[in-house]
C-alpha positions in Angstrom: -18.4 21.0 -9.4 -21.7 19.2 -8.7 -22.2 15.5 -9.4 -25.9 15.7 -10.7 -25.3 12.0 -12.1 -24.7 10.4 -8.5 -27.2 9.8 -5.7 -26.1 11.9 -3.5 -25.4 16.3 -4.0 -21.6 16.8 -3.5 -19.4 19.8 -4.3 -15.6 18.7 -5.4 -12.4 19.7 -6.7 -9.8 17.8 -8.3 -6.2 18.7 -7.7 -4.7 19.6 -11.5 -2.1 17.8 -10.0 -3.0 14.3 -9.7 -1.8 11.8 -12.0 0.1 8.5 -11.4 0.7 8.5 -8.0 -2.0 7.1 -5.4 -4.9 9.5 -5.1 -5.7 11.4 -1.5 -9.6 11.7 -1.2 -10.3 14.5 1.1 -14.0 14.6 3.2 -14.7 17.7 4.5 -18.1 17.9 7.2 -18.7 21.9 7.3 -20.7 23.6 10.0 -24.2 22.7 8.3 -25.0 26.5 7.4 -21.6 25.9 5.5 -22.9 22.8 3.0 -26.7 23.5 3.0 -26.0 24.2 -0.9 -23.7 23.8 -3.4 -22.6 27.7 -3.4 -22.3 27.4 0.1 -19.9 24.5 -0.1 -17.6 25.9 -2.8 -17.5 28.8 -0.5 -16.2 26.8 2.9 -13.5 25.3 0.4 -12.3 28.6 -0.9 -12.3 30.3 2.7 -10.8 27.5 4.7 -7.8 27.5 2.2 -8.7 23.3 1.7 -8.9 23.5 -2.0 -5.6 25.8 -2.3 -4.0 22.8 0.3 -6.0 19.2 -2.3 -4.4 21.3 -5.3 -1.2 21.5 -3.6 -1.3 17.8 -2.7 -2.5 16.2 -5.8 -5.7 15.1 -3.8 -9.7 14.9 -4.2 -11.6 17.2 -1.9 -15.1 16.5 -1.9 -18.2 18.1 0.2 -21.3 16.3 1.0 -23.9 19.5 0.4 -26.9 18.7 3.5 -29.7 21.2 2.7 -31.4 19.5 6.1 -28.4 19.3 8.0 -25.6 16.4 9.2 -28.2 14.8 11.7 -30.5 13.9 8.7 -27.6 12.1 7.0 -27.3 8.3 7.7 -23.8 7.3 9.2 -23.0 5.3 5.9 -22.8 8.6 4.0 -18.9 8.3 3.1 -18.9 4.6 2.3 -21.5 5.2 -0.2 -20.5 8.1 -1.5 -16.9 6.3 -1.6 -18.1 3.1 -3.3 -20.1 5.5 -6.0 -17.8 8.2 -7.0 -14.5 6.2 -6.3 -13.3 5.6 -10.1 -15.1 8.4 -11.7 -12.9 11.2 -10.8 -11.3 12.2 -14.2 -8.0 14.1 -14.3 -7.4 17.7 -15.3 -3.8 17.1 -16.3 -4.7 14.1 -18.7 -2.2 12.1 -16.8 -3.9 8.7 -15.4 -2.2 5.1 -14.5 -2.5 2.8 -17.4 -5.4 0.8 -16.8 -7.8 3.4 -15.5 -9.0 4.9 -18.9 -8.4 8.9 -17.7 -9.8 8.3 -14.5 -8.1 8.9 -10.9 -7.4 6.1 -8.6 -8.5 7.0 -5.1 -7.1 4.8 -3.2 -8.9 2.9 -0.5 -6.0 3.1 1.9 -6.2 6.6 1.6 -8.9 8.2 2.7 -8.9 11.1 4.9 -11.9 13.4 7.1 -11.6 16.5 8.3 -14.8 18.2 9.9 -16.1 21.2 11.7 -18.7 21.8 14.6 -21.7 19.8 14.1 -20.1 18.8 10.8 -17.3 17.2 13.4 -20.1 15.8 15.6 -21.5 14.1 13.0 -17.9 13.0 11.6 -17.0 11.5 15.3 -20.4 9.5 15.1 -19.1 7.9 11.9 -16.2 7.1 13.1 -17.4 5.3 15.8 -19.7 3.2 13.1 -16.9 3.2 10.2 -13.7 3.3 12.0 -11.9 1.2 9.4 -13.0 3.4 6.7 -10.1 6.7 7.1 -6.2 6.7 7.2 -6.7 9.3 9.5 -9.6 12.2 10.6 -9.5 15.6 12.1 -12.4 16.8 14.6 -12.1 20.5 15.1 -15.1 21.8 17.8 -17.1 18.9 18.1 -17.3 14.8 19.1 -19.2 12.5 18.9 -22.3 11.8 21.1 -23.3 8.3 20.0 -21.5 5.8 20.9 -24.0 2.7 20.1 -22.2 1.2 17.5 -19.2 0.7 19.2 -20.1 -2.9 20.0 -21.3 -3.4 16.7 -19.1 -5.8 14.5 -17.2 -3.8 11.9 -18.9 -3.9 8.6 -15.4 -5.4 7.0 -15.5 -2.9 4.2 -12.6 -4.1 2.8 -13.1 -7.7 3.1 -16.8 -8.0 2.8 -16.6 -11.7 2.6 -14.4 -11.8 5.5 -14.4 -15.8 7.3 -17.3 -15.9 9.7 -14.8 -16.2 12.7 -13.3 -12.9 11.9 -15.2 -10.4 14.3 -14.0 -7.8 15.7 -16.1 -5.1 17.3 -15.8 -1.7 15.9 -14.6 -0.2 19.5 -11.0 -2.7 18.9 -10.2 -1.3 15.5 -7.6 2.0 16.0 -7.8 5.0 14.6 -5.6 8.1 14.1 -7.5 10.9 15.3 -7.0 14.6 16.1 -9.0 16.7 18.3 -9.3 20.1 18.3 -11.1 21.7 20.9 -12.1 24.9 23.1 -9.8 26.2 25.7 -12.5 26.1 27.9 -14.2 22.7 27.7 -13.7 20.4 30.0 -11.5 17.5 29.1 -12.2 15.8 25.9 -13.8 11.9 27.2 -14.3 10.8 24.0 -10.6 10.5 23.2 -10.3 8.2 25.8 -12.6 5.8 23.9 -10.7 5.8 20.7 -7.7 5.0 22.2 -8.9 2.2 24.4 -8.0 -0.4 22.1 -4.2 0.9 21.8 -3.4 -1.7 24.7 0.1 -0.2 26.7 0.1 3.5 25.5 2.6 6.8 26.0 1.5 9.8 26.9 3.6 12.9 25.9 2.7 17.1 25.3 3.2 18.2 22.4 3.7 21.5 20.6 3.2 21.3 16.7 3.5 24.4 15.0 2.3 26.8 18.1 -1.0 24.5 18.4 -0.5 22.6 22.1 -1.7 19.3 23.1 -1.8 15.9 24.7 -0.6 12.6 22.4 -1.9 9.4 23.4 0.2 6.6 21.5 0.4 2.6 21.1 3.4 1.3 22.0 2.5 -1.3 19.4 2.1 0.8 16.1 2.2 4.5 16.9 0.1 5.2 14.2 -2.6 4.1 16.8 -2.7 7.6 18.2 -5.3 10.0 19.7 -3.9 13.7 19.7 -6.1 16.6 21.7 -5.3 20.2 21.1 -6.8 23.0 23.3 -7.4 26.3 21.9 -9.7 28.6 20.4 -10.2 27.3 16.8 -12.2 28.2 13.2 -12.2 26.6 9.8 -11.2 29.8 8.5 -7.9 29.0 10.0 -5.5 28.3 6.9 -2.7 27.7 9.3 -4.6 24.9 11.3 -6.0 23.4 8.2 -2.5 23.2 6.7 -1.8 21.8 9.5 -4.1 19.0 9.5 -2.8 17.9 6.5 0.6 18.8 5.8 1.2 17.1 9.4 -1.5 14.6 9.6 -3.0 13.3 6.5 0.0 13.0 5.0 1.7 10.6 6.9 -0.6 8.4 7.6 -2.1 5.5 5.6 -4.2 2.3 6.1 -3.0 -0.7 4.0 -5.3 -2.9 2.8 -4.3 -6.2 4.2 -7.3 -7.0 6.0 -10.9 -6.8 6.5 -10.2 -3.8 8.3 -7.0 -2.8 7.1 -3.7 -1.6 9.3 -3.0 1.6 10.0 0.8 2.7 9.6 3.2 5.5 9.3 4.5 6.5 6.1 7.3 9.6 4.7 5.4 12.3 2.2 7.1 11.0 -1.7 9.7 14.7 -0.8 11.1 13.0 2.8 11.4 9.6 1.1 13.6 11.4 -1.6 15.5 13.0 1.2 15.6 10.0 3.7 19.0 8.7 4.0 18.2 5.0 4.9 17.1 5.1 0.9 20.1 5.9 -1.4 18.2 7.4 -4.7 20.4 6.2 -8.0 19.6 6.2 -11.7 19.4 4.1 -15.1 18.8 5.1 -18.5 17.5 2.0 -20.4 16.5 3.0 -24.2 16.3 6.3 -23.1 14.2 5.9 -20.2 15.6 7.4 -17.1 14.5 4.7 -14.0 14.9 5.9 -9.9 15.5 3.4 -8.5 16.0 2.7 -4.2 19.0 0.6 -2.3 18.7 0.2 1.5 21.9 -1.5 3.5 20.8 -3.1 6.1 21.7 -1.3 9.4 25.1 -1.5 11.1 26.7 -2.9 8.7 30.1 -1.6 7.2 31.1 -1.1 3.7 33.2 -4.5 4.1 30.5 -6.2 5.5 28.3 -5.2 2.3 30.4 -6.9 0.0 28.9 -10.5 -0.8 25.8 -9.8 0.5 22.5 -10.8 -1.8 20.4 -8.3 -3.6 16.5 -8.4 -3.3 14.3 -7.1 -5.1 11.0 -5.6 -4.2 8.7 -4.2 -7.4 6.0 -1.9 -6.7 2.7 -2.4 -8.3 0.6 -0.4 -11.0 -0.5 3.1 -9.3 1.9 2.6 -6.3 5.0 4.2 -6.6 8.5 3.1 -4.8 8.2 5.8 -2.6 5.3 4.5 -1.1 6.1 1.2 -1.7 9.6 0.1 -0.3 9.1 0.4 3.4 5.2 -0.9 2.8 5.9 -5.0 3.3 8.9 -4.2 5.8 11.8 -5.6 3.5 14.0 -2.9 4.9 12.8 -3.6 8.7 13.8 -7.4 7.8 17.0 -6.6 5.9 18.3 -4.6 9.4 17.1 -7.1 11.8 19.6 -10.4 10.2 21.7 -7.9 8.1 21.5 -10.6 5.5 20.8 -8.7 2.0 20.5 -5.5 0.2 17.6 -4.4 -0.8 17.1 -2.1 -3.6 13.5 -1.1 -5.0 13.3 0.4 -8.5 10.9 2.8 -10.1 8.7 2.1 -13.4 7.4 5.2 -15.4 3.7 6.4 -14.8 3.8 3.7 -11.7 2.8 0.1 -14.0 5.4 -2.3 -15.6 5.6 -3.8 -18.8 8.0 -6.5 -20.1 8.4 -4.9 -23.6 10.0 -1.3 -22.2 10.8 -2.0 -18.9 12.6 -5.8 -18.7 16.3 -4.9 -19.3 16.3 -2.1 -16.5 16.6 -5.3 -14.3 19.7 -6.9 -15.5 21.1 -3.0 -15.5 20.3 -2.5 -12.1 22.3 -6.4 -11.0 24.8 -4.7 -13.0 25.1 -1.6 -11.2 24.5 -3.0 -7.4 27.6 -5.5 -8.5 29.8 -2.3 -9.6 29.4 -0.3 -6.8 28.0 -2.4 -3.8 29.8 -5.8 -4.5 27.1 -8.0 -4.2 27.1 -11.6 -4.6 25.7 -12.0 -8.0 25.1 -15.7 -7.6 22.3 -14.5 -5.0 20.2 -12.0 -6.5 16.1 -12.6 -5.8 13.4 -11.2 -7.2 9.7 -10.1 -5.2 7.1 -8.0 -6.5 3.6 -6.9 -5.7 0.4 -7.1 -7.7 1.7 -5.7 -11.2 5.2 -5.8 -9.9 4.5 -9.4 -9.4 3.3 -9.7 -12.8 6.8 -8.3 -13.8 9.1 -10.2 -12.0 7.2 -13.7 -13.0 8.2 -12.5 -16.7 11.9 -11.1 -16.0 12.8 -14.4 -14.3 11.8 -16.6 -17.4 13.5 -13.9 -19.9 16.9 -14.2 -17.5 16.7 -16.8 -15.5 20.5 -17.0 -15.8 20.8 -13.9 -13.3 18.1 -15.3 -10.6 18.7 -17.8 -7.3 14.9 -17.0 -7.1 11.8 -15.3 -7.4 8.5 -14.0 -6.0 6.0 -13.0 -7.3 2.7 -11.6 -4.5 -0.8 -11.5 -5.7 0.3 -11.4 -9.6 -2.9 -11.2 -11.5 -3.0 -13.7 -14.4 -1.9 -12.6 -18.0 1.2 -10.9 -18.9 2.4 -7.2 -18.8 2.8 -7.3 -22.4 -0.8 -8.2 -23.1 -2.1 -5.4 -20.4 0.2 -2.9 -22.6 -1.8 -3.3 -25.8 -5.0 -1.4 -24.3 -6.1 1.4 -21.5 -8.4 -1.2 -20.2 -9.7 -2.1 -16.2 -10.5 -4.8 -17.0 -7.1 -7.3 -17.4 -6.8 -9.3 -21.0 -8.5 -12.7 -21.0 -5.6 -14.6 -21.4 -1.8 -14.6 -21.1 -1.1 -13.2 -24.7 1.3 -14.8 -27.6 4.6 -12.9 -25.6 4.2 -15.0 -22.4 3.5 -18.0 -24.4 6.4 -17.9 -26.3 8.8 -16.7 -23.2 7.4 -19.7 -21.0 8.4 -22.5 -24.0 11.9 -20.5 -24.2 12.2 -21.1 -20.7 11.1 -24.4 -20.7 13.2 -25.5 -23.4 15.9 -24.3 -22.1 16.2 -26.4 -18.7 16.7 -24.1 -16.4 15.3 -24.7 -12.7 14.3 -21.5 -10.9 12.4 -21.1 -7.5 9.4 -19.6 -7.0 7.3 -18.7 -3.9 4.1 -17.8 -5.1 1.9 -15.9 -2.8 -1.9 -15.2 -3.2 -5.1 -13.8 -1.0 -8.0 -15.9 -0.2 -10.3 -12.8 -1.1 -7.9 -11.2 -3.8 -10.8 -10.1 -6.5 -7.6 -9.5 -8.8 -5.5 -11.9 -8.2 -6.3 -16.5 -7.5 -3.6 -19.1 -7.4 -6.0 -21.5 -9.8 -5.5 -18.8 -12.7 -2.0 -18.0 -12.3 -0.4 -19.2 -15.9 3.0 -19.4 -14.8 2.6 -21.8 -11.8 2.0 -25.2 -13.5 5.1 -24.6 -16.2 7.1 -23.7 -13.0 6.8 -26.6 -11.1 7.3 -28.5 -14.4 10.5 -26.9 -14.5 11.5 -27.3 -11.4 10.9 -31.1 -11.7 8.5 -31.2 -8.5 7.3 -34.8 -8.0 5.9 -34.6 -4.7 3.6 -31.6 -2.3 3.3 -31.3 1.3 1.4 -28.8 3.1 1.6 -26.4 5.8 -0.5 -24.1 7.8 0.0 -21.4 10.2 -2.4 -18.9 12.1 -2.8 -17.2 8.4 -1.6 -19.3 5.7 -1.9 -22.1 3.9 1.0 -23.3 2.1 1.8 -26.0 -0.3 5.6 -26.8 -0.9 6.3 -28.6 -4.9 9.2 -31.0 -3.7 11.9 -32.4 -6.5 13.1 -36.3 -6.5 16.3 -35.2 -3.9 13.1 -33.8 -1.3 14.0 -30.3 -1.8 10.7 -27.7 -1.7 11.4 -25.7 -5.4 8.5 -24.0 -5.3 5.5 -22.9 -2.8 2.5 -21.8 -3.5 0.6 -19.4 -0.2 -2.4 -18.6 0.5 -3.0 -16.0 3.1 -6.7 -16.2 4.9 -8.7 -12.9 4.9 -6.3 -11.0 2.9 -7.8 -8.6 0.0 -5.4 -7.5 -2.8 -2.6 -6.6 -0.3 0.2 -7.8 2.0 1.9 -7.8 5.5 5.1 -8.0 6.8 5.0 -12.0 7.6 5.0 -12.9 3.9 8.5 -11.1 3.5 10.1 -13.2 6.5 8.3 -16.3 5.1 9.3 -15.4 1.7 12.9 -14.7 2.9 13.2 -17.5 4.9 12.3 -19.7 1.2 15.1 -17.8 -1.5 17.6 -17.4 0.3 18.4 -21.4 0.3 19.1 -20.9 -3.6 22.0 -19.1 -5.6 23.2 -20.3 -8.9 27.0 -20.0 -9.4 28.0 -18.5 -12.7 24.9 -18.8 -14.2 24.4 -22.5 -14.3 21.1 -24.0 -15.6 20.9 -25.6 -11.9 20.4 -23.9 -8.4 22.4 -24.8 -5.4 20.1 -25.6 -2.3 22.0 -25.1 0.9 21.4 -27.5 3.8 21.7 -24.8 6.0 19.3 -22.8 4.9 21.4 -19.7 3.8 23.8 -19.9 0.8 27.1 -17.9 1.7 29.9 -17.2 -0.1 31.8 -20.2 -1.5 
């Protein structure tokens, strides 16, 4: 398919497959004689196999076409094309997240390269300019041969309004990169410059489906890796394409929690379904089957679980719990103080809405109680973006269940109001429903915790338009602040009469509409002071900074 309507010739295919779940973009650099026109581009995607393997994976493949070749292509070509085609991609299958009006999501977090002799030469020289921009990129007969960006600051794609201190040169941010080159050539240099920002590194051999080569890993975050097969290779090769991605691209992803993002490791939506350290279980509210996910926390035996709190963590809209659980390092937290459950439910077509979804929560507290023994008294609620959105508007509907709650980068309105219409754009105020909830609550004189988190550069999300936080720390009776800062936060603690902090409100500097793994030991480190015993209309704030069992 050609999209005459954008700036720039392309040839792409949409998986029939894609839907709800987060959205692969594939880039594909062909030998130039290979996308000098749009025939000839349809033609590399059907003979490499790569249109068979973006059907297969519910991606986006898309071909730049280059009548005059890759050298007469500016570096910025993927970002542009990116930032033009991004959220006009409609889907075959009908299917779309709720908000998106028919149209795919392709996420930025998940964008992938992979690229062929001079297509790969050219691929490599964006890399060096753009190395933020891909999860992950695959460079089969070719590498790059300029090199003069790489002390260029990054262009902080992500974050374009990044702090003026935040610079950091394009050669420091990692990449995950294969390289695929002749048996002949001489060793391949270039590798050596991607992975020079890995700091102490491993090297290893390695043999990956008959293709042999060399890994070069951070010890730090081994999705900083370099990987340099040796053979004699041809993007005709369905086998090594397949390869690419079944082994590549689809285990890696960059997260966008910075101006730059962070690359990391993450299980393909079958191996999280098969991983072990996730137990998969089911509820059927109003006949509505829910997955939901419950990680206990390493080493622990099954008398050791009992009495332990539950936690909560709520995907957003478009980001399923399969790609979600592991993504803010709740279950790396829960192993390392063996302090909680954690259990991570499911919504249908990846969005929540009070209306359908609220009582799958108390179902759930119900269930982890009946089969895991947990201390009901300590049950905590966290969610992201949408999922934060939800979990502000369980907690007020039951507080009576909750020690505590939440709720990361929750855009302002209410999940009700967002149901009414397929829009992008998110209703202009809370709606009647939340209204009415937050007097209920309000009324009833409950108090209820709240660690509210927030981005300085969050387009969707601002801590001045959150419509739960004033009626919160009403409720809470806060008379008093105090503030805090770290390396990355600003913090502002709501304290009641008897000095005890009820409810936080964060602020993390340079952070987009994402999240990292220091906001779930911070938020931690906040709830679990709190349980309320039987239900009571009042918490119980431990002095010791973790309520156990009475």
């Amino acid at each position: 398919m050609d999209l005459q309507n954008f700036s720039h010739p392309l040839y792409y295919y949409v998986s029939s497959k894609a839907a709800y779940d987060p959205c692969k973009t594939i880039y594909l650099c062909p030998p130039a004689a290979q996308a000098g026109t749009l025939k000839a581009a349809r033609q590399f995607a059907l003979v490499s196999g790569w249109q068979d393997l973006a059907e297969e994976s519910g991606a986006v493949l898309v071909i730049p076409v280059v009548p005059e070749g890759w050298a007469a292509k500016p570096k910025s070509l993927f970002l542009d094309i990116y930032k033009e085609t991004s959220r006009h991609f409609k889907t075959r299958s009908g299917k779309a997240i709720w908000g998106r009006q028919g149209s795919l999501w392709c996420w930025e977090t998940m964008l992938y390269m992979a690229a062929y002799d001079d297509g790969a030469v050219f691929a490599g020289n964006v890399l060096v300019q753009y190395p933020g921009l891909f999860a992950a990129a695959a460079l089969v007969n070719g590498v790059p041969d300029d090199f003069s960006a790489a002390d260029d600051f990054s262009c902080r794609w992500l974050v374009p309004d990044a702090d003026l201190e935040y610079n950091v040169k394009n050669r420091d941010i990692p990449v995950h990169l294969w390289i695929f080159q002749k048996e002949d050539c001489t060793p391949v240099k270039e590798a050596g410059y991607f992975s020079g920002c890995y700091g102490e590194y491993t090297k290893s051999q390695i043999t990956i489906q008959g293709f042999q080569g060399e890994l070069t890993a951070s010890k730090t975050n081994p999705a900083w890796q370099t990987r340099v097969f040796s053979g004699d290779f041809c993007f005709k090769d369905r086998k090594l394409n397949n390869m690419i991605l079944a082994q590549c691209f689809e285990h890696v992803i960059r997260w966008k929690n910075s101006p730059d993002g962070t690359l990391a490791l993450v299980d393909s939506r079958e191996e999280f379904y098969q991983n072990p350290r996730f137990l998969h279980r089911k509820v059927t509210v109003s006949s509505i089957d829910y997955d939901y996910f419950v990680h206990l926390p390493k080493g622990r035996t099954e008398r050791q679980l009992q009495g332990l709190p539950l936690v909560f963590t709520v995907h957003g809209r478009g980001e399923p719990a399969w790609l979600f659980t592991a993504k803010n390092g709740w279950d790396t937290l829960a192993d390392e103080t063996g302090e909680f459950i954690l259990v991570s439910p499911d919504s249908p077509g990846n969005i929540w809405f009070l209306p359908r979804d609220g009582m799958v929560f108390p179902k759930i507290v119900y269930d982890m109680e009946t089969e895991f023994g947990i201390d009901v008294s300590r049950v905590y609620l966290t969610g992201f973006s949408n999922g934060g959105m939800i979990v502000r508007e369980v907690a007020i509907q039951y507080p009576h269940l909750f020690a505590g709650v939440s709720p990361w980068n929750a855009p302002a309105g209410s999940t009700a109001a967002m149901m009414k219409e397929d829009s992008s754009i998110m209703p202009g105020d809370s709606g009647q429903e939340l209204s009415l909830l937050l007097d209920s609550f309000l009324e009833s004189g409950y108090e209820l915790p709240f660690a509210f988190i927030f981005g300085d550069k969050d387009k969707a999300a601002c801590a001045k338009e959150d419509p739960m936080a004033e009626p919160i720390i009403a409720a809470n009776g806060c008379t008093c602040m105090a503030a805090a800062k770290g390396d990355r936060f600003f913090m502002v603690s709501h304290k009641n009469p008897n000095g005890q902090a009820m409810v936080t409100v964060t602020v993390m500097k340079n952070m987009p509409h994402g999240a990292v793994y220091e906001e779930s030991r911070l938020t931690w480190e906040f709830l679990k002071q709190f349980r309320r015993i039987g239900g009571s209309r009042k918490v119980k704030a431990c002095s010791t900074g973790f309520c156990q069992n009475a």
